[in-house]
C-alpha positions in Angstrom: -76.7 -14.9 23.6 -78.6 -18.4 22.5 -82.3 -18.4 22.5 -82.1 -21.3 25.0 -86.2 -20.7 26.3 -87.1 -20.6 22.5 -88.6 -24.5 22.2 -86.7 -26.6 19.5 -89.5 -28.7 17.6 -89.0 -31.0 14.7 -89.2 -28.7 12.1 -86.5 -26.6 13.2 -83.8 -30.1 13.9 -85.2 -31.5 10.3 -83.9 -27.5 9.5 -80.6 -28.1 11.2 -80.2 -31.5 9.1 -80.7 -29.9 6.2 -78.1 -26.7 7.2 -80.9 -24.2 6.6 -80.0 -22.9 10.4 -77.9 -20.0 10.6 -76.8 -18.2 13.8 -78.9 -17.8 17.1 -81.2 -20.4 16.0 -78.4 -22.8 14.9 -76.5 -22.3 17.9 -79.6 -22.8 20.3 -80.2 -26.2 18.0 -76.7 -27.6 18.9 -77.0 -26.7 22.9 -80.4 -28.6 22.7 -78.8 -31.3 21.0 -75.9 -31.1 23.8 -78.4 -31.8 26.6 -80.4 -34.7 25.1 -78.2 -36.9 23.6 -80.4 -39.5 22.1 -81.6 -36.8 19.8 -78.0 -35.6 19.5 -77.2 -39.2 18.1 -80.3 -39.3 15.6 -79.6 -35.8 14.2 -76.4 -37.1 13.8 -76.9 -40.2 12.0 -79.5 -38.0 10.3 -77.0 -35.4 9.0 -74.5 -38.6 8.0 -76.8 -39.8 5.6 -77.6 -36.9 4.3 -74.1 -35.8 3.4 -73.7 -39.8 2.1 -76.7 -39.0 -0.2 -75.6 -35.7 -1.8 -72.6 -37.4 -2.5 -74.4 -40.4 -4.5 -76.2 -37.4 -6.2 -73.6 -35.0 -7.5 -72.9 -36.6 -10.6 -76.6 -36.7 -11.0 -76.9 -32.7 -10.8 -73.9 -32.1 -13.2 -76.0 -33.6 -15.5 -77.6 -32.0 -18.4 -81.1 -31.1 -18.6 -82.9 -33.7 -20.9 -83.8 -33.0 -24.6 -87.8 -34.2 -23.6 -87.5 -31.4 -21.2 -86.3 -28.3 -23.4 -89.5 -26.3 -24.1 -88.7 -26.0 -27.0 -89.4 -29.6 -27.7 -93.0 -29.8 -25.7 -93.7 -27.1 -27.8 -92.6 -28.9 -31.5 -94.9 -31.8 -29.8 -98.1 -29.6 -29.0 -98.1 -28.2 -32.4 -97.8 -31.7 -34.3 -101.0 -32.5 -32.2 -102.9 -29.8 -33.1 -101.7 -30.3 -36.8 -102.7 -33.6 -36.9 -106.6 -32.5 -35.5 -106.5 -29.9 -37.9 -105.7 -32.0 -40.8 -108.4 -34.5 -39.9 -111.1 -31.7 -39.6 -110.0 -30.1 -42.9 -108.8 -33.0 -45.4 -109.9 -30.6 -48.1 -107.5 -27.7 -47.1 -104.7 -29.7 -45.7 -102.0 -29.1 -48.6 -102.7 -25.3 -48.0 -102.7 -25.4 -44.4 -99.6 -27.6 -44.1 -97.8 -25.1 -46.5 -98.8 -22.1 -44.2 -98.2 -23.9 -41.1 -94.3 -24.9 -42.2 -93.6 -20.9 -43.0 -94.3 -20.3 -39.6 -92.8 -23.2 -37.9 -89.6 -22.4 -39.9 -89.7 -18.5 -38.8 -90.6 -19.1 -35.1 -88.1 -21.0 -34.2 -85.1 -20.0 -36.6 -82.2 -19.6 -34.5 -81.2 -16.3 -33.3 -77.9 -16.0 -32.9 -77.0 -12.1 -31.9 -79.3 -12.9 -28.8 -77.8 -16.1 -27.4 -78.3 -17.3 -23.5 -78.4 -13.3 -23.0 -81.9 -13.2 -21.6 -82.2 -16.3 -19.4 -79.7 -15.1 -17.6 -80.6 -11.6 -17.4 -84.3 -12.4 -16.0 -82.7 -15.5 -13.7 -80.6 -12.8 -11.8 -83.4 -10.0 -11.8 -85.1 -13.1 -9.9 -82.9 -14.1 -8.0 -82.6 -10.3 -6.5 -86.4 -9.9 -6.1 -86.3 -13.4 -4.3 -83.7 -12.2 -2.0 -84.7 -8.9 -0.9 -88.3 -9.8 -0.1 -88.2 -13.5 0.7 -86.8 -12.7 4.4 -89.7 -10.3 4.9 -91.6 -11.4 7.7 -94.2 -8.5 8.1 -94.8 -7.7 4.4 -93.3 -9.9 2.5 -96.2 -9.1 -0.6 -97.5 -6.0 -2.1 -101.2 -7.4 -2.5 -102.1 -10.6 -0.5 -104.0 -14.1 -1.7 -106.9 -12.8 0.0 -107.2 -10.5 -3.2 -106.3 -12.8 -5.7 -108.2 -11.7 -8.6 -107.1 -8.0 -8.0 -103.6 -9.1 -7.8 -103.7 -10.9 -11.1 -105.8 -8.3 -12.6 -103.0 -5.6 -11.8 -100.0 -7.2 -12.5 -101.5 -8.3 -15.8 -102.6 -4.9 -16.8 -98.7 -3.5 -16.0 -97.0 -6.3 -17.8 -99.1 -6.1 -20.4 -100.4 -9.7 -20.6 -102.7 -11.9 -18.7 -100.9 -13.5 -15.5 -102.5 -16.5 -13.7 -101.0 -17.9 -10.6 -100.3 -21.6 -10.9 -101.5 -24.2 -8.4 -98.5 -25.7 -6.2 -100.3 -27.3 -3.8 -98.8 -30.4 -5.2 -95.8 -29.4 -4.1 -96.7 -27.9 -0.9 -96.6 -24.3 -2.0 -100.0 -22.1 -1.5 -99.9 -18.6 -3.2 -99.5 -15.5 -0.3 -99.7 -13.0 -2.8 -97.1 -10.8 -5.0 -95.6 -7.3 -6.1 -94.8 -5.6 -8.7 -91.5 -4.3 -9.5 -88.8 -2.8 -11.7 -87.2 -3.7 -14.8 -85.5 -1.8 -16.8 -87.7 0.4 -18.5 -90.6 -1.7 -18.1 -92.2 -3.7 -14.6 -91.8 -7.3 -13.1 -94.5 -9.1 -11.5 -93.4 -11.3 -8.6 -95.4 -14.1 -6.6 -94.6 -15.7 -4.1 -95.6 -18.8 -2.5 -95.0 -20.4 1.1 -95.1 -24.3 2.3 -96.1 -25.2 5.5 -92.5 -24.7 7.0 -92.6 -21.5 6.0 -89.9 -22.0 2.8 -91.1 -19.6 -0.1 -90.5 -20.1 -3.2 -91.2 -17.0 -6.3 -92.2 -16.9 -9.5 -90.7 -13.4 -11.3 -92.3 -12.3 -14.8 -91.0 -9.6 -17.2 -91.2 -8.6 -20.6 -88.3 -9.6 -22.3 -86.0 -9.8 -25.5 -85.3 -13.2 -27.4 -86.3 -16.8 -28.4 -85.0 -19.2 -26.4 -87.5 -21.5 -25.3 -85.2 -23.3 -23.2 -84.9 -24.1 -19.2 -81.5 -22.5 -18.2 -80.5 -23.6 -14.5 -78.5 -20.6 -12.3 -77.2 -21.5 -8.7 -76.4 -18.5 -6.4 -75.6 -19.3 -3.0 -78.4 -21.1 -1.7 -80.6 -19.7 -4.0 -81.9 -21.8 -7.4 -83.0 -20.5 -9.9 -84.7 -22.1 -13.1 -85.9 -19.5 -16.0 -86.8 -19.2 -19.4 -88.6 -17.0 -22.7 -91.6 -17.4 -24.1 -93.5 -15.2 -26.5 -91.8 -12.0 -25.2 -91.8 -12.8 -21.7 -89.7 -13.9 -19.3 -90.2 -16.5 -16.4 -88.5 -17.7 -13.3 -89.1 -19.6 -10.2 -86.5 -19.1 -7.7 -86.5 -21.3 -4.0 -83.6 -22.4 -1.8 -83.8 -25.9 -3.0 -81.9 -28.4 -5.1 -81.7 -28.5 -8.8 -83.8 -32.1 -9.0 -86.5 -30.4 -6.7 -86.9 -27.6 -8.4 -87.2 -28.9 -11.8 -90.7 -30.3 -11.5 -91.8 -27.4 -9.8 -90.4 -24.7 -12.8 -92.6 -27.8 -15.3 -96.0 -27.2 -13.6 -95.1 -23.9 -13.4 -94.6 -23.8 -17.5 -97.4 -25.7 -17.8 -99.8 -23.8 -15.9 -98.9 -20.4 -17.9 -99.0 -22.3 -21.3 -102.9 -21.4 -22.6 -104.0 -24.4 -23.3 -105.8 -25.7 -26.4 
């Protein structure tokens, strides 16, 4: 049976065009579409260029991510900064300090090579799990809402064990709806999760984790996409049905809003 008395708006044709319509909904879309024709044509021209664009793009998303983009990099840059300050500050110490400083550079970010992409991709499909068994959730979709923001944050923090914020997206069109926590392992996850004004959510998932890789690492499941990474013992994703390109700037604020600053 097609929801035929269920109104068909623009949100839900610029949906179809995007083939983010599955089922009843899809198939009430296209008898719409049958009985007014002039949208019929536009959707269709719509859905032409669409299909025309991806194809433009796919070399594009084969790509590699760029080297100014590894986190490890932003954080080589960050440090040479505050180096630079400190040695300004401190001309009388600087041979000392620069001696220090270079033991620790060299020891943070020796390679580690019994750990390899191992944990990325461990905490991308934990992730990507979360994001699928609560992202279709229409009645409780979070454990704690926004309304109790600082309660949420203060709880999650105190499970994982280190201070959680919740980064603006409101750039992006994402506001915060709240979050869970969950398992991992032996230890917890914290998930939030965001919402635009379509409805589309979009998670962030945070877990104590093994390793040193500082770098993004990409992971495509279905229509799931998943961008995660390590830092200091933790791990990171942000997990939406979107496209690699759109989801990159997203996972960058989303880095840069959990970086303390400083």
């Amino acid at each position: 049976m097609i929801d035929e008395d269920v109104p068909i708006g623009e949100d839900e044709l610029q949906a179809y065009v995007d083939e983010r319509l599955e089922g009843r909904r899809r198939a009430a879309v296209e008898a719409h579409l049958g009985r007014h024709p002039e949208q019929r044509d536009r959707i269709a021209a719509e859905r032409r260029h669409r299909a025309a664009l991806r194809g433009q793009l796919q070399t594009k998303a084969a790509e590699p991510i760029p080297a100014r983009l590894r986190i490890a990099n932003i954080q080589a840059a960050r440090r040479q900064k505050a180096a630079r300050r400190g040695a300004l500050a401190a001309a009388g110490v600087a041979l000392f300090l620069v001696g220090a400083m270079a033991g620790w550079v060299a020891k943070e970010e020796a390679p580690s090579f019994a750990l390899s992409s191992a944990p990325p991709a461990t905490v991308a499909k934990g992730a990507t799990a979360a994001f699928r068994t609560f992202v279709v959730e229409v009645a409780h979709p979070v454990e704690v809402g926004a309304a109790q923001e600082e309660h949420l944050l203060q709880w999650l923090s105190k499970r994982l064990g280190r201070k959680l914020a919740a980064p603006d997206l409101t750039a992006f069109g994402f506001r915060l709806i709240g979050g869970r926590l969950l398992p991992a392992g032996s230890g917890a996850a914290a998930q939030l999760m965001y919402e635009d004004g379509t409805g589309r959510r979009l998670t962030l998932y945070v877990r104590a984790t093994e390793g040193t890789e500082t770098a993004f690492r990409f992971r495509k499941d279905g229509d799931a996409a998943t961008f995660a990474w390590i830092d200091q013992g933790f791990g990171f994703a942000v997990t939406a049905v979107a496209s690699r390109d759109e989801l990159l700037p997203i996972a960058e604020a989303v880095y840069e809003g959990l970086t303390p600053k400083g």
